[in-house]
Jmol script that loads the backbone (N, CA, C; Angstrom):
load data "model"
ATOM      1  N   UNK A   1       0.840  -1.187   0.000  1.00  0.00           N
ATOM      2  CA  UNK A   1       0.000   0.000   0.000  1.00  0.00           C
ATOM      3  C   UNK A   1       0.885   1.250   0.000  1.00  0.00           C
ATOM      4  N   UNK A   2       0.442   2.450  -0.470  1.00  0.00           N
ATOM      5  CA  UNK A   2       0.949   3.434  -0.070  1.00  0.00           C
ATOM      6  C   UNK A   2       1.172   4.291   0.723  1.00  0.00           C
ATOM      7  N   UNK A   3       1.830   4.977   1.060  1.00  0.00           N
ATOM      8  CA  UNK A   3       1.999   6.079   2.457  1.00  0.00           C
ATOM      9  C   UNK A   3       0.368   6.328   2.825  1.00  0.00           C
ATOM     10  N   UNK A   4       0.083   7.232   1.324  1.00  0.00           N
ATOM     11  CA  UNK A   4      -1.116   8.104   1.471  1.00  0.00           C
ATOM     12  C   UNK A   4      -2.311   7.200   1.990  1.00  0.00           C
ATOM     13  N   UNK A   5      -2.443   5.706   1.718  1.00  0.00           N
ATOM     14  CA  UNK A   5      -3.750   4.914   2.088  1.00  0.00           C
ATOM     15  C   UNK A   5      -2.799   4.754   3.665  1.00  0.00           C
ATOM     16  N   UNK A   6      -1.684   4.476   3.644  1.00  0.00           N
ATOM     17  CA  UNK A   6      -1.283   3.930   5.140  1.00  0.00           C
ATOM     18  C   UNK A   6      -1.951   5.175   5.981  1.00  0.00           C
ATOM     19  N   UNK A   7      -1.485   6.067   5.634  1.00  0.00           N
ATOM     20  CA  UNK A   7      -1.968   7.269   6.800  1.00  0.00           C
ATOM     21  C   UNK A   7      -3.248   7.386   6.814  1.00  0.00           C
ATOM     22  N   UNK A   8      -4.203   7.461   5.428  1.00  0.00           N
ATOM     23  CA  UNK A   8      -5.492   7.583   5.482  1.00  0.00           C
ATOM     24  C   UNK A   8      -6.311   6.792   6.808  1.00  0.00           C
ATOM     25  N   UNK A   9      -6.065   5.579   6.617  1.00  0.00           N
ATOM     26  CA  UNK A   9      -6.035   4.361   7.029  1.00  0.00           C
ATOM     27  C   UNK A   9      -5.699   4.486   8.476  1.00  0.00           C
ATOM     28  N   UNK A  10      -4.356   4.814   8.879  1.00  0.00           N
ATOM     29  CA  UNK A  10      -4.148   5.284  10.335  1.00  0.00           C
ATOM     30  C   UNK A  10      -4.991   6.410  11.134  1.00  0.00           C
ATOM     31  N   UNK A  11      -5.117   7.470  10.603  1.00  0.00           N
ATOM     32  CA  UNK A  11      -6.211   8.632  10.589  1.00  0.00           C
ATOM     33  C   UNK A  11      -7.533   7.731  11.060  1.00  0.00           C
ATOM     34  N   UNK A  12      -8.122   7.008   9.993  1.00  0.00           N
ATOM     35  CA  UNK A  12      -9.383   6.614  10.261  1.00  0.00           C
ATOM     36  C   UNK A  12      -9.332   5.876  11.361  1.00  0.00           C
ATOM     37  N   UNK A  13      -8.126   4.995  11.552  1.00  0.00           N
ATOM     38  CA  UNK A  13      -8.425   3.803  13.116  1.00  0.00           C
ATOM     39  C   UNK A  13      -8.514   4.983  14.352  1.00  0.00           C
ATOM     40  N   UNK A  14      -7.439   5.794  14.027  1.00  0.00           N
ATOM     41  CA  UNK A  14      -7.183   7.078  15.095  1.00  0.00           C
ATOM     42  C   UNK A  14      -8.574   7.884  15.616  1.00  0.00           C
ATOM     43  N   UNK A  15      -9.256   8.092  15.101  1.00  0.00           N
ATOM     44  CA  UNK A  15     -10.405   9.018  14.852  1.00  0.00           C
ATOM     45  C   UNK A  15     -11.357   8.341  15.282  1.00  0.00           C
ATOM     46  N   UNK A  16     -11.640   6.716  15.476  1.00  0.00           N
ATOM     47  CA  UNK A  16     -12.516   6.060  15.550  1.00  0.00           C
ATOM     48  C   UNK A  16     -11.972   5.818  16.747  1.00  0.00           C
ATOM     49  N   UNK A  17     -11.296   5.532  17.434  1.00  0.00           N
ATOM     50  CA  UNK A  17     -10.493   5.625  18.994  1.00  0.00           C
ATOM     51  C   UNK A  17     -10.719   6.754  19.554  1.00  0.00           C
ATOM     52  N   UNK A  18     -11.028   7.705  19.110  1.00  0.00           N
ATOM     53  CA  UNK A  18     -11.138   9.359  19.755  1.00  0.00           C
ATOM     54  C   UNK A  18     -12.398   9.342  19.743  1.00  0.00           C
ATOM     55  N   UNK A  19     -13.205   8.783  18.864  1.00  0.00           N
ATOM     56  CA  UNK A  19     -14.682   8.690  18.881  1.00  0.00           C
ATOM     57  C   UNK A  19     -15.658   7.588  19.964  1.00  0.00           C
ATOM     58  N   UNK A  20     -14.500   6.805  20.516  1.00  0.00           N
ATOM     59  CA  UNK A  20     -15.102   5.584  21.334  1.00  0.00           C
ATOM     60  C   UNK A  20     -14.606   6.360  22.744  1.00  0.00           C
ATOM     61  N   UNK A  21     -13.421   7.009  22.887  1.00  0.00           N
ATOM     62  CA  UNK A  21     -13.025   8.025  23.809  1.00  0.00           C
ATOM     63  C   UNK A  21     -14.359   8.758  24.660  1.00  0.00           C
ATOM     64  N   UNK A  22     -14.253   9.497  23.107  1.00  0.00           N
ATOM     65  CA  UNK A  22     -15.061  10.662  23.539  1.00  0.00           C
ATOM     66  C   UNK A  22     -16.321  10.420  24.365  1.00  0.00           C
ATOM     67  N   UNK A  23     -17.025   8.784  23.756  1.00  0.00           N
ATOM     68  CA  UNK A  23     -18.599   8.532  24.014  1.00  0.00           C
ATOM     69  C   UNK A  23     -18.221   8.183  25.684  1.00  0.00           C
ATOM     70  N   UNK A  24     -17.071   7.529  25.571  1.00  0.00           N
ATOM     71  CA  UNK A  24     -16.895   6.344  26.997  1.00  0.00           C
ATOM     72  C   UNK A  24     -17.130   8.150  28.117  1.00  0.00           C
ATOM     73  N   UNK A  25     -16.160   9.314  27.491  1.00  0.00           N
ATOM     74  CA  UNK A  25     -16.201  10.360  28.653  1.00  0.00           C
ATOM     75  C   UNK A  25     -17.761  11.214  28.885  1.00  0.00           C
ATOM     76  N   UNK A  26     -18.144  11.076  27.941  1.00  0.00           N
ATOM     77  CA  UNK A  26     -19.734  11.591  27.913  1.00  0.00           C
ATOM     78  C   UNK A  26     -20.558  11.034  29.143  1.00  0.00           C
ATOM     79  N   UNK A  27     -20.344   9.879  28.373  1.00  0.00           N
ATOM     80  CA  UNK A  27     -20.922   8.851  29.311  1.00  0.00           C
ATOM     81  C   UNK A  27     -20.863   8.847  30.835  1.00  0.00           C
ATOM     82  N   UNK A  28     -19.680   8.991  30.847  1.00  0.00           N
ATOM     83  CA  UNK A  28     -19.214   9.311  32.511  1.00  0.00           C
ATOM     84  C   UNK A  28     -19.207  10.472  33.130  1.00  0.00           C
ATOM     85  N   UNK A  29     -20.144  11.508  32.701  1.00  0.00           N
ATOM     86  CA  UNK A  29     -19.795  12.681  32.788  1.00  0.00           C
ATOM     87  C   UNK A  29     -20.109  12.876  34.432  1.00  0.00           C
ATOM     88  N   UNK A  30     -20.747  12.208  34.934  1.00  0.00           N
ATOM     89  CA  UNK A  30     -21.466  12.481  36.420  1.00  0.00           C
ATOM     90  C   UNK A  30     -20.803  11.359  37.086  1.00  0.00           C
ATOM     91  N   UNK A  31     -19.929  10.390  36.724  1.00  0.00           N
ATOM     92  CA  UNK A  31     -19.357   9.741  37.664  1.00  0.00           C
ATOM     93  C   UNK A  31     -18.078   9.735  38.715  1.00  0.00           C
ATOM     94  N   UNK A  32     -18.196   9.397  39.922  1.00  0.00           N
ATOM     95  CA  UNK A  32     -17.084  10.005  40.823  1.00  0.00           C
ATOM     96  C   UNK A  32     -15.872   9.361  40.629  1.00  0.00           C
ATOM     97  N   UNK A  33     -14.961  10.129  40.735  1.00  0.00           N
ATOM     98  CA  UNK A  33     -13.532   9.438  40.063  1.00  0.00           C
ATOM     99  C   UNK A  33     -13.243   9.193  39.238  1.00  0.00           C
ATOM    100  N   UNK A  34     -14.227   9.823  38.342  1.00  0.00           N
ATOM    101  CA  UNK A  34     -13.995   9.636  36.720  1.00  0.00           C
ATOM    102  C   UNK A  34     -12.928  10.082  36.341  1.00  0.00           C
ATOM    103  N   UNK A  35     -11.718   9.458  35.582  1.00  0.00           N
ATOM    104  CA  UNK A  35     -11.479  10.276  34.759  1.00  0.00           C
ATOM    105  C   UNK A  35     -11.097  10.195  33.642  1.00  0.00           C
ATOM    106  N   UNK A  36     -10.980  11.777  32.915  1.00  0.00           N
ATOM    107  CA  UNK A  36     -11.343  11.467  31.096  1.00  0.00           C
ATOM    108  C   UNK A  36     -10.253  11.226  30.487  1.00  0.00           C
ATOM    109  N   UNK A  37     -10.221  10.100  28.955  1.00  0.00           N
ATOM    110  CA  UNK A  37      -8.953   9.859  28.646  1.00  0.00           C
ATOM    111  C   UNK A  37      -8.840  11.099  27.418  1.00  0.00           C
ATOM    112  N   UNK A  38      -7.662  10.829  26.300  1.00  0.00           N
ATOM    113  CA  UNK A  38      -7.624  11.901  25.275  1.00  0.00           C
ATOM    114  C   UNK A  38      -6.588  11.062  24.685  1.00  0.00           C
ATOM    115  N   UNK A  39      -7.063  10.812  23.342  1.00  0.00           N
ATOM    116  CA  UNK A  39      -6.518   9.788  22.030  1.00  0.00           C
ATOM    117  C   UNK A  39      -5.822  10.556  21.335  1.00  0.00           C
ATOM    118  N   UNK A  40      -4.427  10.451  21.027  1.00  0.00           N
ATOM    119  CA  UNK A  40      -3.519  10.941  20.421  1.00  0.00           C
ATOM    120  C   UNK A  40      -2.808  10.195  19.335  1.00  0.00           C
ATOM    121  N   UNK A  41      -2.848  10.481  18.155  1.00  0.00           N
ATOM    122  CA  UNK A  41      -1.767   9.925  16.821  1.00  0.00           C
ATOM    123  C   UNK A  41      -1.444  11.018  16.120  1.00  0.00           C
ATOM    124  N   UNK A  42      -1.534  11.925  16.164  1.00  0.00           N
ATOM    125  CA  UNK A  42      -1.160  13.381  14.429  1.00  0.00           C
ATOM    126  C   UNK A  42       0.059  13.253  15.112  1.00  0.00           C
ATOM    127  N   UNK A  43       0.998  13.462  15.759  1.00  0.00           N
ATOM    128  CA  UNK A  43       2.474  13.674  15.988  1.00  0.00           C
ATOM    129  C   UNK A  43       2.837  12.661  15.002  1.00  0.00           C
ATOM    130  N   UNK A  44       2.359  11.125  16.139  1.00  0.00           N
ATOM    131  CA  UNK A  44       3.244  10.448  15.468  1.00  0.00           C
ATOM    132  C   UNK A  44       2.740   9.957  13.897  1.00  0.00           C
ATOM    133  N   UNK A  45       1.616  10.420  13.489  1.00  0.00           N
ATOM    134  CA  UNK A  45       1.205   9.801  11.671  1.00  0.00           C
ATOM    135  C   UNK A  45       2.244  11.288  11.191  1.00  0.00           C
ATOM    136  N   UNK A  46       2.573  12.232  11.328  1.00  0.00           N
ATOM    137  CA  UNK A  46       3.438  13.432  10.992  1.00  0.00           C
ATOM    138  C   UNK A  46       5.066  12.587  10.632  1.00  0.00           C
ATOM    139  N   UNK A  47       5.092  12.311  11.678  1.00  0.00           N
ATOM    140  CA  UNK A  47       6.315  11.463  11.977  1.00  0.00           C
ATOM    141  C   UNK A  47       6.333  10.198  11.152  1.00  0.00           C
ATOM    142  N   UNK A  48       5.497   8.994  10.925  1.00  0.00           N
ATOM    143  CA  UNK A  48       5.568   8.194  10.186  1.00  0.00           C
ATOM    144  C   UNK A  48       5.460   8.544   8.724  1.00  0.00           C
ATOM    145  N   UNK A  49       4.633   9.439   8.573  1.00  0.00           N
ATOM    146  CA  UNK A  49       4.712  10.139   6.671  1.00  0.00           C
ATOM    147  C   UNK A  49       6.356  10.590   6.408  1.00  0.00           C
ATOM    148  N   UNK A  50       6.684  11.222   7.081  1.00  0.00           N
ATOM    149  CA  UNK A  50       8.101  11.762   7.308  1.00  0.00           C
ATOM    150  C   UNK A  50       9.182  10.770   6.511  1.00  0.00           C
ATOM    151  N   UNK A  51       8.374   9.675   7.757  1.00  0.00           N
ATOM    152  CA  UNK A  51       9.723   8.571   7.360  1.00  0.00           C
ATOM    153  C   UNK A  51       9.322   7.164   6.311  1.00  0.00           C
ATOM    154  N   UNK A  52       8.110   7.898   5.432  1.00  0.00           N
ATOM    155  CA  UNK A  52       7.875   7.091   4.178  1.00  0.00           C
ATOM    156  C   UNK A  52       7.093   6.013   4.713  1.00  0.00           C
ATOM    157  N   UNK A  53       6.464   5.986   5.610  1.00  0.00           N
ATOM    158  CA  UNK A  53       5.376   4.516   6.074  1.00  0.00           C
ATOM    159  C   UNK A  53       3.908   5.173   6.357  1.00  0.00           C
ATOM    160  N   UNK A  54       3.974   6.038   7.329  1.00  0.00           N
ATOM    161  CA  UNK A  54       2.106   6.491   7.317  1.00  0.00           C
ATOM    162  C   UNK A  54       1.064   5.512   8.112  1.00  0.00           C
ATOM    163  N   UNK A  55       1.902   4.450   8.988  1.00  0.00           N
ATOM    164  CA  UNK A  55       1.389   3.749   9.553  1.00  0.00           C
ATOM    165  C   UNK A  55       1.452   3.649  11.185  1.00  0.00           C
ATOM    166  N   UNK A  56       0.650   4.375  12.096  1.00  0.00           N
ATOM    167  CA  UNK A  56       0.274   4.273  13.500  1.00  0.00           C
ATOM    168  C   UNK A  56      -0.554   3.720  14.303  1.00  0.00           C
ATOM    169  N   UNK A  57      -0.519   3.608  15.242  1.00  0.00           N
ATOM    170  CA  UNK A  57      -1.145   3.445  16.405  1.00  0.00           C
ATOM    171  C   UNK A  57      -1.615   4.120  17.127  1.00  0.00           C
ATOM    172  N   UNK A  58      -2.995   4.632  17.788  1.00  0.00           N
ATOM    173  CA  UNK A  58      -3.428   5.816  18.521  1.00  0.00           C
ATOM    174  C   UNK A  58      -2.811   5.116  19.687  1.00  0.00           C
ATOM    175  N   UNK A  59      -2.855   6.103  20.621  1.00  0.00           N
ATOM    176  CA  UNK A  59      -2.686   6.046  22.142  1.00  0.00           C
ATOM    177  C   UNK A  59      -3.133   6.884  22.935  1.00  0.00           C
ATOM    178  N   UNK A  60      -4.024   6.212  24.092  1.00  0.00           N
ATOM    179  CA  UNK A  60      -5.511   6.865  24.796  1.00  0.00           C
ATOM    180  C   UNK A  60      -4.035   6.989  26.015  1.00  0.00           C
ATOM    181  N   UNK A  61      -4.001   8.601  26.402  1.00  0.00           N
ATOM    182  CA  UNK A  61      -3.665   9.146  27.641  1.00  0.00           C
ATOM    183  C   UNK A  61      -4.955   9.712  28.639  1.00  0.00           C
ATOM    184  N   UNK A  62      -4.400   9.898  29.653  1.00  0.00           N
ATOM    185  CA  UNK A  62      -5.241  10.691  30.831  1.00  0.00           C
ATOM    186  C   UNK A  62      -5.318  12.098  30.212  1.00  0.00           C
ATOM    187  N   UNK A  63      -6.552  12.410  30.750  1.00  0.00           N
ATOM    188  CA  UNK A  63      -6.733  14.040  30.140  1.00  0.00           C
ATOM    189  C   UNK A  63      -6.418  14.819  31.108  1.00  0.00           C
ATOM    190  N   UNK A  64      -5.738  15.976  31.183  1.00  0.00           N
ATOM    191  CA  UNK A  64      -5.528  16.819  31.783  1.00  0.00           C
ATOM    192  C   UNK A  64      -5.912  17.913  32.129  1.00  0.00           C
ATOM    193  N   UNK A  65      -7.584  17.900  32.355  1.00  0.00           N
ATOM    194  CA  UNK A  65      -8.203  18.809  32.520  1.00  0.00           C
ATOM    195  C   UNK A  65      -8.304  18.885  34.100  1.00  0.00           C
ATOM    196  N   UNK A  66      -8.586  20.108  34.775  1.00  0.00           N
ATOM    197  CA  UNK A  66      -8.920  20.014  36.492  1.00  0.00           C
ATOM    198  C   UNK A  66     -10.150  19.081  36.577  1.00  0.00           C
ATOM    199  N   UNK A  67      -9.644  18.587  37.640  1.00  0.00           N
ATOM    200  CA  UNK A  67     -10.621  17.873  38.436  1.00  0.00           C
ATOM    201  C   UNK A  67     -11.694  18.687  39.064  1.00  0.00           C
ATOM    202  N   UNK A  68     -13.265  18.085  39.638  1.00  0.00           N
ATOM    203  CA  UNK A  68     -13.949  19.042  40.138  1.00  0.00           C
ATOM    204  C   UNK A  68     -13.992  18.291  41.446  1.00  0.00           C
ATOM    205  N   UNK A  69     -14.980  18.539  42.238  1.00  0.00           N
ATOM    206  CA  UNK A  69     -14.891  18.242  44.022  1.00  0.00           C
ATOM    207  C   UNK A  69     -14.902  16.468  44.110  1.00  0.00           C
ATOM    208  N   UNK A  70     -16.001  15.839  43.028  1.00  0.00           N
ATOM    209  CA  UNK A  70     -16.294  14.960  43.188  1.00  0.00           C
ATOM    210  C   UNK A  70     -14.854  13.656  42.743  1.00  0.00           C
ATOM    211  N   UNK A  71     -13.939  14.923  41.981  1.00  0.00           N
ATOM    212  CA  UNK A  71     -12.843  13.857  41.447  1.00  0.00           C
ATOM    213  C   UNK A  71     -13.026  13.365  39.938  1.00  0.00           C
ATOM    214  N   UNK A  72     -13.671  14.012  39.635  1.00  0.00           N
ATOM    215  CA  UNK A  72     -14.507  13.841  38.048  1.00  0.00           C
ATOM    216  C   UNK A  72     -13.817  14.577  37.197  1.00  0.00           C
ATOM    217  N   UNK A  73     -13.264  14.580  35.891  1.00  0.00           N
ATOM    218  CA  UNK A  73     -12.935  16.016  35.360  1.00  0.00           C
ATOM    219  C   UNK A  73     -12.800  15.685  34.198  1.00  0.00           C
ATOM    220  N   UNK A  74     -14.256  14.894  33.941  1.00  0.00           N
ATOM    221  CA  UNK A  74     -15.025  15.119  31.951  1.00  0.00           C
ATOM    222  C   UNK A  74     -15.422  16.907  32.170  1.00  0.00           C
ATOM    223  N   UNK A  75     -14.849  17.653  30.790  1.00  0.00           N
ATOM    224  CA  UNK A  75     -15.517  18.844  30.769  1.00  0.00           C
ATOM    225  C   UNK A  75     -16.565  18.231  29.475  1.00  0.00           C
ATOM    226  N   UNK A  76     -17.849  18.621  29.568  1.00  0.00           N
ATOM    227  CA  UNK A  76     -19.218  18.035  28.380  1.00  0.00           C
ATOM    228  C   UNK A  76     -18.226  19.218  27.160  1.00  0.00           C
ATOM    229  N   UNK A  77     -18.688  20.460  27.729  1.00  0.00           N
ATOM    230  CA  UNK A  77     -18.228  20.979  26.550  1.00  0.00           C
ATOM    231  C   UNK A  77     -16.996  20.900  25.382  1.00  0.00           C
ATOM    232  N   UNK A  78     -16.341  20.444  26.207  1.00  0.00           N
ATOM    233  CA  UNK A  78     -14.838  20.187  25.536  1.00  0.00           C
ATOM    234  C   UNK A  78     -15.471  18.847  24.903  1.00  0.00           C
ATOM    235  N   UNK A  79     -15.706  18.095  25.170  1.00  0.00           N
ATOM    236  CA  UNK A  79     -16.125  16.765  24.682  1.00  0.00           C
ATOM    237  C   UNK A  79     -16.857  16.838  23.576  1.00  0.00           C
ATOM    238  N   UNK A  80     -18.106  18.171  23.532  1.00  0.00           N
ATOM    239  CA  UNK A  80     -18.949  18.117  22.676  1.00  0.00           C
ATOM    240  C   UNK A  80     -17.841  18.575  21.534  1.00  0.00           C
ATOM    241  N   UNK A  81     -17.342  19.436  21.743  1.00  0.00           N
ATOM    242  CA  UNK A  81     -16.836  20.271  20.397  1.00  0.00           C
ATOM    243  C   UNK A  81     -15.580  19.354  20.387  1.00  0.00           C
ATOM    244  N   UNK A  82     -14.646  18.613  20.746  1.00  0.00           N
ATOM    245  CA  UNK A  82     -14.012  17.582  20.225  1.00  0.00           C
ATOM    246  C   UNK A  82     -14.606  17.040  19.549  1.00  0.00           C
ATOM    247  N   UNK A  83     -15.771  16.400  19.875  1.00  0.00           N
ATOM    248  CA  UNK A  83     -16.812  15.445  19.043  1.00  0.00           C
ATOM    249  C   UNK A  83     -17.018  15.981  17.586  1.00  0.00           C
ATOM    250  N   UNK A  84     -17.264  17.377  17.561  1.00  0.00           N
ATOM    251  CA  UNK A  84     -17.301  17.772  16.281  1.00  0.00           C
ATOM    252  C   UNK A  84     -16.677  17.626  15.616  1.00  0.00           C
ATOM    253  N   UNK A  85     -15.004  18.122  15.749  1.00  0.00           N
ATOM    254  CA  UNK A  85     -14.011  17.709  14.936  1.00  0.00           C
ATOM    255  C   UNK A  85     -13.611  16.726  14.622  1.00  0.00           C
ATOM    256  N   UNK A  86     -14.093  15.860  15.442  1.00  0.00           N
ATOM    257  CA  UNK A  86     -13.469  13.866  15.506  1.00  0.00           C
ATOM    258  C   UNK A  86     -14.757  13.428  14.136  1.00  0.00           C
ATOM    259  N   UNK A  87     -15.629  14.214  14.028  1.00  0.00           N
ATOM    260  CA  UNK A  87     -16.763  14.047  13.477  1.00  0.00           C
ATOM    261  C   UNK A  87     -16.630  14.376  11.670  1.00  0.00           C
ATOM    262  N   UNK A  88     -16.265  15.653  11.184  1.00  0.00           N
ATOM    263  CA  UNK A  88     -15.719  16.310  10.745  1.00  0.00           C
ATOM    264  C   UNK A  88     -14.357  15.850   9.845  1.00  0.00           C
ATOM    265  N   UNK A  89     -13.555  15.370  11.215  1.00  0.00           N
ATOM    266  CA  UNK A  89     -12.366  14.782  10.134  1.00  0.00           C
ATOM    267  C   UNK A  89     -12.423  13.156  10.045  1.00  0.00           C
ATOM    268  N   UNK A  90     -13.552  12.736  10.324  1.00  0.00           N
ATOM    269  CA  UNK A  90     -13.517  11.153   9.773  1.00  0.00           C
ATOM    270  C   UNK A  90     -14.129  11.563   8.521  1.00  0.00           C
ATOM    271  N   UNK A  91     -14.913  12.279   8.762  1.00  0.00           N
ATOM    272  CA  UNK A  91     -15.574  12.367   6.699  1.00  0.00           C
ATOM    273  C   UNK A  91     -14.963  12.759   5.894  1.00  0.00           C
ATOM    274  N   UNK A  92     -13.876  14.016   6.218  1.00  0.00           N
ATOM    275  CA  UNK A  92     -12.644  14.334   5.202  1.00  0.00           C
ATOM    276  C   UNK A  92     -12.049  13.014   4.984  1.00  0.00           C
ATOM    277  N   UNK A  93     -11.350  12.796   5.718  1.00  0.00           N
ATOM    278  CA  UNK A  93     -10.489  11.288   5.558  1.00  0.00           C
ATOM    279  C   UNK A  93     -11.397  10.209   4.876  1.00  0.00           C
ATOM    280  N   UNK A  94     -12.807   9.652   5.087  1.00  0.00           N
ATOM    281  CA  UNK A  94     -13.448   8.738   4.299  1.00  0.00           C
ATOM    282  C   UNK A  94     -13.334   9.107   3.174  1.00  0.00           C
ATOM    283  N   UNK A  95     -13.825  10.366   2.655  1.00  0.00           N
ATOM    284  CA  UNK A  95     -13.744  10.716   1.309  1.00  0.00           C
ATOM    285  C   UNK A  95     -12.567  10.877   0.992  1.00  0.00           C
ATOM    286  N   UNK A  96     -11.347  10.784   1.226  1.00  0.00           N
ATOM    287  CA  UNK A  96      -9.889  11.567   0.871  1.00  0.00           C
ATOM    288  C   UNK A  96      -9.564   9.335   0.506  1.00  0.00           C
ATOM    289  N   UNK A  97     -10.142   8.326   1.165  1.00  0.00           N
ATOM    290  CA  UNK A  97      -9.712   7.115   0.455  1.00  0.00           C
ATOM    291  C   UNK A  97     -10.284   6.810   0.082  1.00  0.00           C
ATOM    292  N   UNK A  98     -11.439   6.962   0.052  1.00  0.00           N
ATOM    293  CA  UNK A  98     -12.749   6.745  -1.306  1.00  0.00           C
ATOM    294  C   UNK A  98     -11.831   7.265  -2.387  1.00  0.00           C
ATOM    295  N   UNK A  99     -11.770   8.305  -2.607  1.00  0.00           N
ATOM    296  CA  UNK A  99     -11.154   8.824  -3.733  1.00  0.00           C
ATOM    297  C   UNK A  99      -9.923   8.635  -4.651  1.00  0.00           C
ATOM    298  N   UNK A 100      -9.136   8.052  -3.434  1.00  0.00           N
ATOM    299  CA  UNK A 100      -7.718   7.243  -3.351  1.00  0.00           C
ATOM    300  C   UNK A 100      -8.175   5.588  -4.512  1.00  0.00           C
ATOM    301  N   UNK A 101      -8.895   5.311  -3.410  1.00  0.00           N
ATOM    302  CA  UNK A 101      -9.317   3.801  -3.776  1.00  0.00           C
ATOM    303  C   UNK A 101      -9.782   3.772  -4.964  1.00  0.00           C
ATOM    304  N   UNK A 102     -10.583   4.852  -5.281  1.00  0.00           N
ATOM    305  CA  UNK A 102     -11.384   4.956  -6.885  1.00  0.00           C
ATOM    306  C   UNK A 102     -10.779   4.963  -7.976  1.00  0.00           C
ATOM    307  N   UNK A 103      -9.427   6.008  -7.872  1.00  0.00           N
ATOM    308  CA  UNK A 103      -8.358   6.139  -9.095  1.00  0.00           C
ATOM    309  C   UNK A 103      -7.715   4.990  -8.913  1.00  0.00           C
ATOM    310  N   UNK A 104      -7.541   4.386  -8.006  1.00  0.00           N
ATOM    311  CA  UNK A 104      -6.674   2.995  -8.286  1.00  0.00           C
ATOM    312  C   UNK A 104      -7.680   2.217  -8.997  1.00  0.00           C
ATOM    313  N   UNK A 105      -9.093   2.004  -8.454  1.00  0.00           N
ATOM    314  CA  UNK A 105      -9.619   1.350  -9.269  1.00  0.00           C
ATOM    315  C   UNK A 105      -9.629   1.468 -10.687  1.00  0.00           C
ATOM    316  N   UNK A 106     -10.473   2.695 -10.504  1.00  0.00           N
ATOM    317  CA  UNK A 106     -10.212   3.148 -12.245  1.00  0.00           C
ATOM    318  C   UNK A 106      -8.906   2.929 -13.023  1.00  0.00           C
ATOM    319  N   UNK A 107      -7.767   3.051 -12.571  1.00  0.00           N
ATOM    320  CA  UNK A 107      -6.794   2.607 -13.204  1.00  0.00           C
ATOM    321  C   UNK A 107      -6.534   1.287 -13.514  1.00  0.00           C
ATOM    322  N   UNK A 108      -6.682   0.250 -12.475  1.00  0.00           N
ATOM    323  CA  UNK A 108      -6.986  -0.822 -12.703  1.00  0.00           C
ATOM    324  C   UNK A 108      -7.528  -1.658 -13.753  1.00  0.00           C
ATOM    325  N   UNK A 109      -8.818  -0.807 -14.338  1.00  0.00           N
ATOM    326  CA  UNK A 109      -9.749  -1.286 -14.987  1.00  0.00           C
ATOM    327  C   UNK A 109      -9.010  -0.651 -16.435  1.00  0.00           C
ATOM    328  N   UNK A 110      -8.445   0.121 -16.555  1.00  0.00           N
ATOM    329  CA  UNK A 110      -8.420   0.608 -17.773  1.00  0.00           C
ATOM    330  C   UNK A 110      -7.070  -0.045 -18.620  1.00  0.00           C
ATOM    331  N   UNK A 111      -6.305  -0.853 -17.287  1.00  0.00           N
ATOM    332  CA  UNK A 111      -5.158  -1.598 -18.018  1.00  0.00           C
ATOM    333  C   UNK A 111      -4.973  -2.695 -18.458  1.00  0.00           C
TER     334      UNK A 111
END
end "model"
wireframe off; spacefill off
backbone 0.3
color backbone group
């Protein structure tokens, strides 16, 4: 495969980890001792394009937002509008290997 599907490809697992994130912190928004994680790969897919592969692994850290009395420290809002963007850039990226996938096809077919 190529860089561009490897990363596509990494992006999408990434994004779909930030999206199971996000629901698990929603979810918990009222629970005591909660606390929220935050899914990270753009460094390192930056870093793997770099070095000609495009292929990562997300990795769910602790979030570092304050805690509130109860020991909880999902912020909703931050969550919601993460959500947007996690939202947002899975459809860029679907369509960015749809499109990928299509010219290969099409090329495919025409040889």
């Amino acid at each position: 495969m190529s860089v561009t599907v490897n990363a596509l490809e990494s992006a999408l697992d990434g994004l779909a980890a930030r999206q199971r994130a996000i629901a698990n912190n929603l979810a918990n928004v009222n629970t005591p001792q909660f606390q929220a994680t935050r899914v990270q790969f753009e460094q390192q897919l930056a870093h793997s394009i770099a070095a000609g592969d495009g292929r990562v692994s997300a990795t769910e850290q602790p979030s570092l937002e304050p805690t509130r009395l109860n020991g909880n420290n999902v912020n909703a809002d931050t969550e919601v509008l993460s959500n947007e963007a996690t939202v947002l850039s899975y459809q860029f990226a679907s369509q960015a290997i749809k499109s990928k996938l299509s010219g290969v096809s099409t090329a495919a077919r025409t040889s």
